[in-house]
DRENDO-76017 format. One record per atom (N, C-alpha, C): x, y, z. Coordinates in steps of 0.2 Angstrom, whole numbers, plus 5000, padded with zeros to 4 digits. Example, Ala and Ser with C-alpha at 12.3 -4.5 7.8 and 13.67 -1.06 7.14 Angstrom:
506649725039506249785039506649845039506449895035506849955036506450005039
//
This chain:
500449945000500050005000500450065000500450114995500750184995500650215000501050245004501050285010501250365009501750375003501950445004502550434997502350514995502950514990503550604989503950594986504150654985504550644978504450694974504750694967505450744967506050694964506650734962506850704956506950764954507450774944506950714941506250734939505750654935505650604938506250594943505950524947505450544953504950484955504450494961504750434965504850444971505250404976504550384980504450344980503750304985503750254992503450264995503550235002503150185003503150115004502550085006502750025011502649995013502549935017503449905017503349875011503949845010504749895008504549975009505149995010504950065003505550075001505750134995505750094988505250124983505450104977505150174971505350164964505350244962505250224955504750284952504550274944504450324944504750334936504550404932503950444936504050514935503650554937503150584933502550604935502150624928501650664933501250734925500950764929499950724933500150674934499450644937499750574942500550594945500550534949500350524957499950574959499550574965499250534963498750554957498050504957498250424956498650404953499150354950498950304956499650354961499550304967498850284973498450344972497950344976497650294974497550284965497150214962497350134963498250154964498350084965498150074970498150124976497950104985497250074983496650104982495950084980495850014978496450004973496249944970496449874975497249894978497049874984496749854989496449894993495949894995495449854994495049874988494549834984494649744985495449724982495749674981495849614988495849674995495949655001495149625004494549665002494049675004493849575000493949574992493749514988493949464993494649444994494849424997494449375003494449425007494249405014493249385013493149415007492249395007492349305005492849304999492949234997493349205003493649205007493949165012493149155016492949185017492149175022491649135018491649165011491049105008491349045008492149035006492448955007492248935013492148945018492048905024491248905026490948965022490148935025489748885019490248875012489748825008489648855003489248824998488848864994488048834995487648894992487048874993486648824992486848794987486648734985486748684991487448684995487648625000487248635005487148685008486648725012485848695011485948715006484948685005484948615004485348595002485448485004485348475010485648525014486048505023485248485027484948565024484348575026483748545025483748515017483248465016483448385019484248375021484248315025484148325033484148355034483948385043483048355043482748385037481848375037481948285034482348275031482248195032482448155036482948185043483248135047482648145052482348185052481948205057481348145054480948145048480448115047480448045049481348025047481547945047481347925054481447975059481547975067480847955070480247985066479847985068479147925068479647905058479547815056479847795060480447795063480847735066480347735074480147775077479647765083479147755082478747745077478247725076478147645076478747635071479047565069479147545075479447555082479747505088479147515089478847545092478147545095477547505094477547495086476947435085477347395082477847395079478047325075478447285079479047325081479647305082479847265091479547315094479647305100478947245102478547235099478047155101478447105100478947115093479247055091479747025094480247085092480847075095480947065106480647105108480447105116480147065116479747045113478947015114478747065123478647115121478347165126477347165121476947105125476347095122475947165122475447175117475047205117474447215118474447245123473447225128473047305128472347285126471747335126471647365131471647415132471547475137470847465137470247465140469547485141469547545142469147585139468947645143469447705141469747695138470347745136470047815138470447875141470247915139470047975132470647945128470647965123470447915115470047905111469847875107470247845104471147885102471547845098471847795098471947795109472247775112471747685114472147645111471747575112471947535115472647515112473047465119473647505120474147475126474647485128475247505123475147475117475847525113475547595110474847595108474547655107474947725112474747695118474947755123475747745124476147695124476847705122477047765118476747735112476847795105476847855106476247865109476047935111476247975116476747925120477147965125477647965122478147935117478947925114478847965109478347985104478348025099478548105101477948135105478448195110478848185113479048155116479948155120480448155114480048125109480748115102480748175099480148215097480048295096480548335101480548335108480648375113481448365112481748305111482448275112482948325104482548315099482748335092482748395093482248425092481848495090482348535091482848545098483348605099483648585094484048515094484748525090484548525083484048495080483748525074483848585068483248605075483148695074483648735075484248715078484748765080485048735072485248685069485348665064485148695059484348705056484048725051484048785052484248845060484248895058484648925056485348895058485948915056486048905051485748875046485948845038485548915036484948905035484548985034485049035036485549055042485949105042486449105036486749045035487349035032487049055024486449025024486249055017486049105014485849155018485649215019486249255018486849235024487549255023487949255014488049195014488349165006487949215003487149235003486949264995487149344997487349375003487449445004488149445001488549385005489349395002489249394994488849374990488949374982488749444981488149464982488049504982488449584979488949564987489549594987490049594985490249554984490649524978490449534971489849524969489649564963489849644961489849684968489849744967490749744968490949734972491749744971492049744968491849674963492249634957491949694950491549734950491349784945491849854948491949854952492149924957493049904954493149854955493849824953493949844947493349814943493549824936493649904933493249934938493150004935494050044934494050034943494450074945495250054941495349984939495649974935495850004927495250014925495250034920495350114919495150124927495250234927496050214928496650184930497250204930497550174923497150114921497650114912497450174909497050224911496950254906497350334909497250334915497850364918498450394917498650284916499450294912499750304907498950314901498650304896499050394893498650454897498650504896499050534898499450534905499850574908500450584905500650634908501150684903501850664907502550654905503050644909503250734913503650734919503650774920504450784925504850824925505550834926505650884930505150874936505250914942505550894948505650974953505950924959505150964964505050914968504450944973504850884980505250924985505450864990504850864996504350924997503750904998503550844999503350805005503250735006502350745008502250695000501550715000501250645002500650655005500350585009499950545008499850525007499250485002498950445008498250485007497650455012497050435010496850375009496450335004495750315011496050365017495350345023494750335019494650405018493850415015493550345011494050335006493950285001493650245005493850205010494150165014493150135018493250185021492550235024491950205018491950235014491450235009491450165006491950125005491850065003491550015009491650045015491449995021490650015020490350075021489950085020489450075017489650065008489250045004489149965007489549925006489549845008488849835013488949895017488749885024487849895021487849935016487149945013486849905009487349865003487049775002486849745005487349745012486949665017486249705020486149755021485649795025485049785020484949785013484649785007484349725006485049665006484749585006484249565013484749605017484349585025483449595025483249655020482749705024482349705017482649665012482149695006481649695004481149635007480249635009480249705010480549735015480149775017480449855014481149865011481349915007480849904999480649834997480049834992479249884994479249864997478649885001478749965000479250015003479250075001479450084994479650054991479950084984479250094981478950044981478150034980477650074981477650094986477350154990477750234986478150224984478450294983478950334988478950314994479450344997480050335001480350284997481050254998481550295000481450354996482050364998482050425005481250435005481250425014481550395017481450345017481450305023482350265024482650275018483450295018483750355020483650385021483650475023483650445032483050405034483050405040483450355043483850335039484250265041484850305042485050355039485650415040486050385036485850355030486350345023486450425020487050415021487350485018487150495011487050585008486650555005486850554995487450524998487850524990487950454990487550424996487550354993486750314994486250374994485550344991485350304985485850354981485550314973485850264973486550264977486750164976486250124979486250164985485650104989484950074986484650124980484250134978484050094970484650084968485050054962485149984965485249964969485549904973484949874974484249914978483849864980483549854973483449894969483149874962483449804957483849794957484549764953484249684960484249674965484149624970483449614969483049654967482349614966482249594960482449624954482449604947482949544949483349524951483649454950483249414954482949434960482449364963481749364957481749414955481049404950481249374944481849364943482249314938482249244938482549244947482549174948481949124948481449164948480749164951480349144944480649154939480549134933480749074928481149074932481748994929481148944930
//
């Protein structure tokens, strides 16, 4: 990352991490290196979304995980059913005798009312670890589609700003100055503003039932205003949630 530079006789002398290194000087190498820092940034930002979706899955694994949870649970339910009438007369030989008088109609003999006491214990024994299961698959999926999301928008932001420094290096003029002025290159704001927007996909995938609901209504960009999105980043946020529901009304279509 670019930290500072000073220009003497054409050459720009640069400071970053790994020490001192130097290139031709031109009249646009502030912007130069600001872009590389950006792209940076950008590249550091790819990084760490892809390291997080490699460990939660893809959505596809996730909705298997989840569709095998609703059938370990059904099989559990056969498999109680099974010892109760079938399995446990046979194999135990635990006989099966008529209850008179039941008080409930379903309940006729002895393994009847077994069943119906094993069946909720087996619900009550499952259920948490289950549901802790299925809801955290739901999280992770919910997770994965925001990290794309954002990565969608990155991977374009990369592309962009990529192309503003070939074009950059493209244009600039050489330049045979001395300025020993150590100038600083601070890429915060960028910094800032990229956290920011990120921060306004996941809020968008989070909440979009109900950001739909106002765009509908007409007053969207109320009710962004009152979220205290800055306000030169309404149209993105605005642009975002539009581009998120055209693709679920895509998928919806397949």
């Amino acid at each position: 990352m670019n930290k500072d530079y000073i220009s003497i006789n054409g050459s720009t002398i640069i400071s970053d991490e790994k020490g001192m290194h130097k290139k031709e000087t031109h009249n646009s190498i502030g912007v130069e290196l600001e872009l590389e820092n950006e792209i940076e940034i950008i590249e550091i930002n790819i990084a760490c979304l892809n390291q997080e979706k490699d460990k939660l899955g893809t959505v596809e694994e996730n909705k298997k995980f989840k569709k095998g949870s609703y059938i370990f649970v059904a099989l559990m339910f056969i498999f109680v059913i099974a010892l109760c009438k079938w399995i446990m007369p046979v194999l135990v030989g635990f006989p099966e005798i008529e209850i008179p008088n039941a008080r409930f109609s379903f309940i006729k003999t002895n393994m009847d009312a077994l069943l119906c006491t094993m069946l909720p214990a087996c619900f009550i024994m499952l259920a948490p670890i289950i549901g802790k299961e299925i809801l955290g698959t739901n999280s992770k999926i919910k997770r994965i589609q925001t990290i794309e999301e954002q990565l969608e928008f990155l991977n374009n932001e990369l592309s962009q700003k990529k192309a503003e420094l070939e074009e950059i290096r493209k244009i600039s003029k050489k330049e045979s100055i001395t300025d020993t002025t150590i100038h600083s290159i601070d890429n915060s704001k960028y910094r800032a503003s990229l956290k920011e927007r990120l921060a306004i996909l996941a809020y968008i995938k989070k909440y979009r039932n109900k950001l739909k609901t106002y765009l509908a209504k007409g007053n969207l960009i109320e009710e962004l205003r009152g979220l205290e999105i800055q306000p030169e980043d309404i149209p993105f946020a605005e642009t975002a949630l539009k581009r998120v529901l055209e693709k679920e009304k895509s998928y919806s279509q397949e």
